[in-house]
C-alpha positions as CSV (number, residue, x, y, z in Angstrom):
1,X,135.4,87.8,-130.6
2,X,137.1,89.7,-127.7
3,X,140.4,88.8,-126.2
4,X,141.6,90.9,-122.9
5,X,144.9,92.4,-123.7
6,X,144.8,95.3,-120.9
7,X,142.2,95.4,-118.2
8,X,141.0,98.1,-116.4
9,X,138.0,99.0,-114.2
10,X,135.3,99.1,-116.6
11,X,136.8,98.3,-119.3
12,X,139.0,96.6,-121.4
13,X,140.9,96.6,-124.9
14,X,141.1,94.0,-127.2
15,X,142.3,93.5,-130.4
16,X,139.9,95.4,-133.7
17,X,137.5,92.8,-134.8
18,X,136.8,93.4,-138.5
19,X,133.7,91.6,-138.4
20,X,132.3,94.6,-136.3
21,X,132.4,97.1,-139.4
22,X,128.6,97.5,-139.5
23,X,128.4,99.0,-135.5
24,X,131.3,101.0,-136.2
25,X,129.3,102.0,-139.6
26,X,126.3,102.7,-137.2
27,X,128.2,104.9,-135.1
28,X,130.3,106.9,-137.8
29,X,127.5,107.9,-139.4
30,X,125.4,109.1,-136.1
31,X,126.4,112.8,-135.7
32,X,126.9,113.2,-132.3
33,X,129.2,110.6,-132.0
34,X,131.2,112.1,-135.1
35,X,131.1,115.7,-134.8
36,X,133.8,115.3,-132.1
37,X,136.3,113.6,-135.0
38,X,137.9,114.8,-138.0
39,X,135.7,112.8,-140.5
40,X,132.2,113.8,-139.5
41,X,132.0,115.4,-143.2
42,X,132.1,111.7,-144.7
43,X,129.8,109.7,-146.0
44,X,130.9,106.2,-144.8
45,X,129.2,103.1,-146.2
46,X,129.3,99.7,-144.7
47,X,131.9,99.2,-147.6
48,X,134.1,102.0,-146.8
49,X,133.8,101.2,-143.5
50,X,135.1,97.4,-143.6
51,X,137.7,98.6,-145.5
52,X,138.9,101.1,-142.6
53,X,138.1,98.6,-139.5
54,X,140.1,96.0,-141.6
55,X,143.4,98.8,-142.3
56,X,143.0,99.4,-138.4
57,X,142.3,95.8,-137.5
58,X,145.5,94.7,-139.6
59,X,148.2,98.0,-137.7
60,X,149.5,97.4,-134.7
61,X,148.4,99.3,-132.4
62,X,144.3,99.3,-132.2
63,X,142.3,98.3,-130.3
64,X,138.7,97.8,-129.1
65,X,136.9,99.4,-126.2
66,X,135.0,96.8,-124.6
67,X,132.6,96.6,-121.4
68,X,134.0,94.5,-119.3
69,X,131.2,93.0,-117.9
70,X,129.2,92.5,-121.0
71,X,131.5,92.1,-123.1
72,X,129.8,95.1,-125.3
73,X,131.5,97.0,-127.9
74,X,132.0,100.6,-126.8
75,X,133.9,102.2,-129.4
76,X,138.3,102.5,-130.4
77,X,141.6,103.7,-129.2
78,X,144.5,103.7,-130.3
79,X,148.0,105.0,-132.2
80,X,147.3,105.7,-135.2
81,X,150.8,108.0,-135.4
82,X,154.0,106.9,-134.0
83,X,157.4,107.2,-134.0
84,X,159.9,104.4,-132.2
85,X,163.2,106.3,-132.7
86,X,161.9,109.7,-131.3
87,X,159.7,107.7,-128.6
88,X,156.7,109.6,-129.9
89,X,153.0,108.4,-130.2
90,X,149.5,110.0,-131.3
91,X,146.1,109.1,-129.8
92,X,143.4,108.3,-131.4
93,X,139.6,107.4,-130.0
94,X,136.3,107.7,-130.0
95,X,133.6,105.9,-127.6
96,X,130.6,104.9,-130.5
97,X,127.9,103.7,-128.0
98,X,126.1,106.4,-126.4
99,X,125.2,104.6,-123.9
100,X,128.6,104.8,-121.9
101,X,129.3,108.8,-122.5
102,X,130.1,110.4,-119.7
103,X,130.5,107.3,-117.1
104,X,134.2,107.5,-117.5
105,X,134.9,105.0,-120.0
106,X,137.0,107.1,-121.7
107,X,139.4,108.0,-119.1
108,X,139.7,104.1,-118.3
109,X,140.5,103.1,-121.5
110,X,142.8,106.1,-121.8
111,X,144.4,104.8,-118.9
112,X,145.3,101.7,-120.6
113,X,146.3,103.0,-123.7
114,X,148.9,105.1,-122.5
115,X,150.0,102.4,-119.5
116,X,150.5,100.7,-122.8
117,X,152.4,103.2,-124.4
118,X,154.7,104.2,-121.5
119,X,155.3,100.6,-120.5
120,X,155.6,98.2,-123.0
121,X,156.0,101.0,-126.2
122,X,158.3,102.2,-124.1
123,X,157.2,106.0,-125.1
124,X,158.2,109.0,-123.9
125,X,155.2,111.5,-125.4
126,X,152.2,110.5,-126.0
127,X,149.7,113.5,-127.6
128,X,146.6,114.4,-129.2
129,X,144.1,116.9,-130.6
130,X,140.6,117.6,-129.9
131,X,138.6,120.6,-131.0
132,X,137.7,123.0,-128.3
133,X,133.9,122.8,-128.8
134,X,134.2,118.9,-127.5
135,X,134.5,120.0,-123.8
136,X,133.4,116.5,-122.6
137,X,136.7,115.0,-124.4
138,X,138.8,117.8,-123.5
139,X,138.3,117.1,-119.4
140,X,138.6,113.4,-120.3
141,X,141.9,114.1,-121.3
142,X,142.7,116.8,-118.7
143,X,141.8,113.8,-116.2
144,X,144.0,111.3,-117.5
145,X,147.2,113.7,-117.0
146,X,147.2,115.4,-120.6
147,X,148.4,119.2,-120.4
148,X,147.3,121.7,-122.8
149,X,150.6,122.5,-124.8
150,X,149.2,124.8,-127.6
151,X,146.6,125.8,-130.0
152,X,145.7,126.0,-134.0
153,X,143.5,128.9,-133.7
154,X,140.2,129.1,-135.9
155,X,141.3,125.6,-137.3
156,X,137.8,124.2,-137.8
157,X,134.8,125.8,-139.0
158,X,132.0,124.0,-138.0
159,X,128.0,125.7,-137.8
160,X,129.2,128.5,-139.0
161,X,132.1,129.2,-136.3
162,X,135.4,128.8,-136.1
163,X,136.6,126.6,-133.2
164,X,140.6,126.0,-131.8
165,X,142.1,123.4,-132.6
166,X,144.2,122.2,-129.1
167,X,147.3,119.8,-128.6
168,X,147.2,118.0,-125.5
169,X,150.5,116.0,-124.6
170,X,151.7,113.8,-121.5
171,X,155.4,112.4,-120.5
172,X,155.9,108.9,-119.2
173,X,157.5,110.7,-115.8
174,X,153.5,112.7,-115.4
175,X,152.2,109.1,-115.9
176,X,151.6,106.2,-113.2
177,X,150.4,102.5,-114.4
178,X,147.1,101.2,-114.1
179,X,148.0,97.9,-115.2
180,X,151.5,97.1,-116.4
181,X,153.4,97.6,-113.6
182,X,151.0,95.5,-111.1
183,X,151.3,92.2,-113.9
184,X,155.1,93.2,-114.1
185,X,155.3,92.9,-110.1
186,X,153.1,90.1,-109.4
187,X,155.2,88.3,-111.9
188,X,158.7,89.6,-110.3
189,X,157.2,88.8,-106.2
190,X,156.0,84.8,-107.5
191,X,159.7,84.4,-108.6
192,X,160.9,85.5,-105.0
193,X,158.7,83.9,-103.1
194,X,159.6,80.6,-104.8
195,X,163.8,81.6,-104.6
């Protein structure tokens, strides 16, 4: 079951559902979803996998992609890194279902990961990684607000060539909400119009 924790245009997120190990079992184990992660080398078994959907189901801050008007299961995001003293916190996500690549699904759901971050983490960086061969997710991220902010170079050999590794980062003063704010002033205006 889904519950809508942040809403945005096409999508929304919702807390992990650990039932939903075999789909994400399905998609791990398809290549051309996971050549773009770190873990496309695995073998992951419908085991294996319940086990990780249940660790990520059970930290605090995962969540499922989810169509928001069929309610479909579209892949993960999240922080899988974070650090509350230095304001800090890592992306992490991957759309699973084909069928929604390149309709901007991504950049909506990114949207409302770091709205979530900024304002209610309270974050001041949010970053990531993504290996220079995966131009679609690099441009995702470039749309969202991310800036390039260095390079690992040669850190992944994949078919025979060595690819960059690139860190992306964004502050909470390059981002504006998508969601947050609006609940945050609709909530604020019904108290004034009722004073």
């Amino acid at each position: 079951m889904f519950y809508k924790k942040l809403i945005g245009k096409q999508c929304y997120l919702s807390p992990i559902d650990k039932e939903h190990y075999s789909q994400y079992t399905e998609w791990v184990n398809d290549m051309e979803v996971s050549i773009g992660l770190p873990f496309s080398f695995n073998i992951l078994t419908e085991e294996k996998e319940r086990e990780m959907v249940a660790n990520l189901a059970n930290k605090d801050y995962h969540f499922a992609i989810v169509d928001l008007k069929t309610d479909q299961l579209i892949g993960n995001i999240g922080f899988p890194r974070y650090n509350h003293i230095h304001q800090i916190g890592t992306v992490g996500v991957f759309i699973g279902n084909k069928d929604f690549w390149s309709k901007a699904y991504g950049q909506d759901a990114m949207n409302l990961l770091l709205d979530f971050g900024f304002n209610l983490l309270n974050f001041y960086n949010i970053n990531l990684t993504v290996y220079d061969y995966n131009k679609p997710a690099y441009h995702c991220y470039k749309k969202v607000g991310f800036k390039e902010c260095g390079r690992l170079r040669g850190a992944k050999m994949i078919a025979g060539k060595r690819y960059d590794e690139i860190f992306m980062d964004i502050t909470r003063d390059e981002y504006k909400s998508v969601y947050v704010n609006s609940i945050v002033d609709e909530r604020n205006n019904s108290v004034q119009k009722q004073s």
